[in-house]
C-alpha positions as CSV (number, residue, x, y, z in Angstrom):
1,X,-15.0,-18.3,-10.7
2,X,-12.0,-16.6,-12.7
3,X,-9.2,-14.4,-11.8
4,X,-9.2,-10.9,-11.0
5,X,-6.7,-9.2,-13.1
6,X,-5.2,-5.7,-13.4
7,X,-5.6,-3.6,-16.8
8,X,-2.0,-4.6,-16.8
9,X,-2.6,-8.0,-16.8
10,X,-1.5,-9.3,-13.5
11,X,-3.8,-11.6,-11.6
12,X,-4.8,-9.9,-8.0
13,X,-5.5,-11.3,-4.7
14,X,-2.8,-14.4,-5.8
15,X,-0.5,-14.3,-2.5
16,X,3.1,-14.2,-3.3
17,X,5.3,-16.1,-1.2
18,X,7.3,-13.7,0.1
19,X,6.1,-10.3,-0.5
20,X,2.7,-8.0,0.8
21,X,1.7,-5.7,-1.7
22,X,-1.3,-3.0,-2.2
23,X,-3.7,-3.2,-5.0
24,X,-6.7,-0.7,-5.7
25,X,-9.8,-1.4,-7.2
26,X,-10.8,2.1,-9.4
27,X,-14.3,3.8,-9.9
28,X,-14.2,2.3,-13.8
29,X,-13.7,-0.9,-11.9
30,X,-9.9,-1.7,-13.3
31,X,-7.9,-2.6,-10.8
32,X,-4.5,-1.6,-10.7
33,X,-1.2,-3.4,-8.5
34,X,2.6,-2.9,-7.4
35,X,3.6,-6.0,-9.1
36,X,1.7,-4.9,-12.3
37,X,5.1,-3.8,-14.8
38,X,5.4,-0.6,-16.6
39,X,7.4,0.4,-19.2
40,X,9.4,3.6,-18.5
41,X,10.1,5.4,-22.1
42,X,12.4,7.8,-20.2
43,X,15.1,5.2,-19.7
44,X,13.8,2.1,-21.8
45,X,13.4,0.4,-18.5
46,X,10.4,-1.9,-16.9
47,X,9.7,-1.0,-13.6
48,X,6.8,-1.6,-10.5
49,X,3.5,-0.2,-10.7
50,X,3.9,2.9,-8.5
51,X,1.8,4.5,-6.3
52,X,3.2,7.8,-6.6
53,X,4.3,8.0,-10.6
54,X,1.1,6.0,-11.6
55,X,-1.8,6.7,-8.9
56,X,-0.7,10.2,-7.9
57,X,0.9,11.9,-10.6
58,X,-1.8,10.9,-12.8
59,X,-4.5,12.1,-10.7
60,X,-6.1,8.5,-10.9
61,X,-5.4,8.6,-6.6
62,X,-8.6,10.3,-7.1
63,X,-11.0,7.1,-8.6
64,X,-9.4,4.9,-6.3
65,X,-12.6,3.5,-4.8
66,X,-11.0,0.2,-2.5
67,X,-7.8,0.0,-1.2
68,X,-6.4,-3.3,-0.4
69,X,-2.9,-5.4,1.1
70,X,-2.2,-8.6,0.5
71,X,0.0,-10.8,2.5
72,X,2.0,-13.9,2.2
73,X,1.6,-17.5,3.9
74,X,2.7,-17.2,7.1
75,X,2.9,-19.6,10.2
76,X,-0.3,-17.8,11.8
77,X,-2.4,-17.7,8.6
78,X,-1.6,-20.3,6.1
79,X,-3.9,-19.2,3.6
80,X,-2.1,-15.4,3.8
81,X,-4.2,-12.1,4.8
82,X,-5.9,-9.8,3.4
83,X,-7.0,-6.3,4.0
84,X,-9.4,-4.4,2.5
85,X,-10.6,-0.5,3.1
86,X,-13.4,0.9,1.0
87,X,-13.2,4.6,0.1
88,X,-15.5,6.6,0.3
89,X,-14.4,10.1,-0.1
90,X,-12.0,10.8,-3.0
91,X,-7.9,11.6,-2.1
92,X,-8.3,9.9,1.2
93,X,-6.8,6.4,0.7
94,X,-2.8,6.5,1.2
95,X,-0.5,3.9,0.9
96,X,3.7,3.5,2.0
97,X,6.3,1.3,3.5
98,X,9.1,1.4,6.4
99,X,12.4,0.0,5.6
100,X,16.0,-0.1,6.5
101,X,19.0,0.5,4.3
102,X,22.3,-1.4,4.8
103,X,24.9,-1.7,2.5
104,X,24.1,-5.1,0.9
105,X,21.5,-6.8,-1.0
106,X,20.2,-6.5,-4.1
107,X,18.7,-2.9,-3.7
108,X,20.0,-2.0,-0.4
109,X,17.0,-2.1,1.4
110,X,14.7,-4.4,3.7
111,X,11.2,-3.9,4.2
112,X,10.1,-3.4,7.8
113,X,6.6,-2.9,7.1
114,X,4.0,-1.6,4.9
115,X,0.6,0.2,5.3
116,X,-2.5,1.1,3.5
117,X,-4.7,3.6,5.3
118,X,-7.7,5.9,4.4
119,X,-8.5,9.6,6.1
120,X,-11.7,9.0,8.4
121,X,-12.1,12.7,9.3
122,X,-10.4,15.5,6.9
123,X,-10.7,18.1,9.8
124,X,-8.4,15.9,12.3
125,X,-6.8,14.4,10.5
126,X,-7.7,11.0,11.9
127,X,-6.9,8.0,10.0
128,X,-7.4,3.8,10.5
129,X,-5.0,1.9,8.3
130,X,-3.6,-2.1,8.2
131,X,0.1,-2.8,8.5
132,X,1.9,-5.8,7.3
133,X,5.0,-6.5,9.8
134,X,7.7,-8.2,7.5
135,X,9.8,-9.3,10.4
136,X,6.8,-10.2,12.2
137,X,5.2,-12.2,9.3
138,X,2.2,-11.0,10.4
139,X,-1.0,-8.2,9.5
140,X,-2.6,-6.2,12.3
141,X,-6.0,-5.6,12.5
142,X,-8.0,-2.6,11.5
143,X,-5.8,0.5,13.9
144,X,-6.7,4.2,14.2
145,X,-3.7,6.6,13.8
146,X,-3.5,10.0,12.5
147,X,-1.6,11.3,9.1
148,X,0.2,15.0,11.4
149,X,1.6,12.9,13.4
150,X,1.7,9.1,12.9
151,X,2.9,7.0,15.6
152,X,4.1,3.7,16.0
153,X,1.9,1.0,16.7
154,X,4.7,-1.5,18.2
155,X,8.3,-1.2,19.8
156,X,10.7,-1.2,17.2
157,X,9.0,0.9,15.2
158,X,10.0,4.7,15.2
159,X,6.8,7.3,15.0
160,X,6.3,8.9,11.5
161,X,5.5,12.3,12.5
162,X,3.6,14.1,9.5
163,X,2.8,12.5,6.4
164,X,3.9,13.6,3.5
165,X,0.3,14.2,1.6
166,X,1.5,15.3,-1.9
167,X,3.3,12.1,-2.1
168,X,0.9,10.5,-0.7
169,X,-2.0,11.6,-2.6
170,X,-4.1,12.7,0.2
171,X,-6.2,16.0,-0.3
172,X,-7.7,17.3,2.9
């Protein structure tokens, strides 16, 4: 059995010791990854993978036929977690994280949490989605939320309100 690797070149479903990302697998059947590198001819810099510059922009949101989130090691799973959502409707599968800024660190920010989520009914706007609590160190299972006016699904947590769908990539 070999690795799965992104047309970038980085190998998928290999769980990082510290860090959840998202990974989609497209309609071509490429997959593509946050910790995939791109070069940025703008500024000469190499930066992450991004959902919005490289999924969105690009209108390859719309091939993106599994969605999934993988998660570290962690003292209730050893082996990390993994979540996967199929899609089966183009422009539903959405993606984002919940941080906090403070004034130190290396970017200034700390990653609360981070979700991956598809649209289960476009008229709704009803959603189900996975979330990876960093604090928590752990993944929930499969929840139902909606993308007008998405609520927390812990204490701690603030509610979302709206999503921002053009970001997003979501076309109702």
């Amino acid at each position: 059995m070999g690795f799965v690797k992104s047309v970038l070149g980085s190998v998928i479903g290999a769980f990082l010791p510290d860090k959840a990302y998202w990974a989609v697998k497209l309609s071509n059947d490429k997959w593509c990854s946050e910790i995939d590198q791109r070069f940025e001819p703008r500024n000469g810099l190499i930066r992450p993978f991004d959902w919005s510059l490289d999924l969105v922009d690009t209108g390859d949101i719309a091939n993106v036929k599994e969605l999934w989130l993988f998660c570290p090691p962690n003292i209730h799973n050893p082996l990390g977690s993994t979540a996967r959502l199929p899609i089966v409707e183009p422009n539903t599968a959405f993606q984002f994280k919940i941080g906090n800024s403070y004034a130190f660190g290396a970017d200034g920010r700390e990653l609360q949490s981070q979700i991956i989520g598809r649209v289960v009914d476009k008229e709704t706007g009803d959603c189900e989605f996975f979330a990876w609590d960093a604090p928590l160190k752990v993944m929930s299972s499969p929840m139902k939320n909606n993308i007008y006016n998405f609520t927390s699904w812990r204490p701690g947590i603030a509610n979302l309100g709206e999503l921002s769908l053009d970001v997003l990539g979501v076309k109702l």
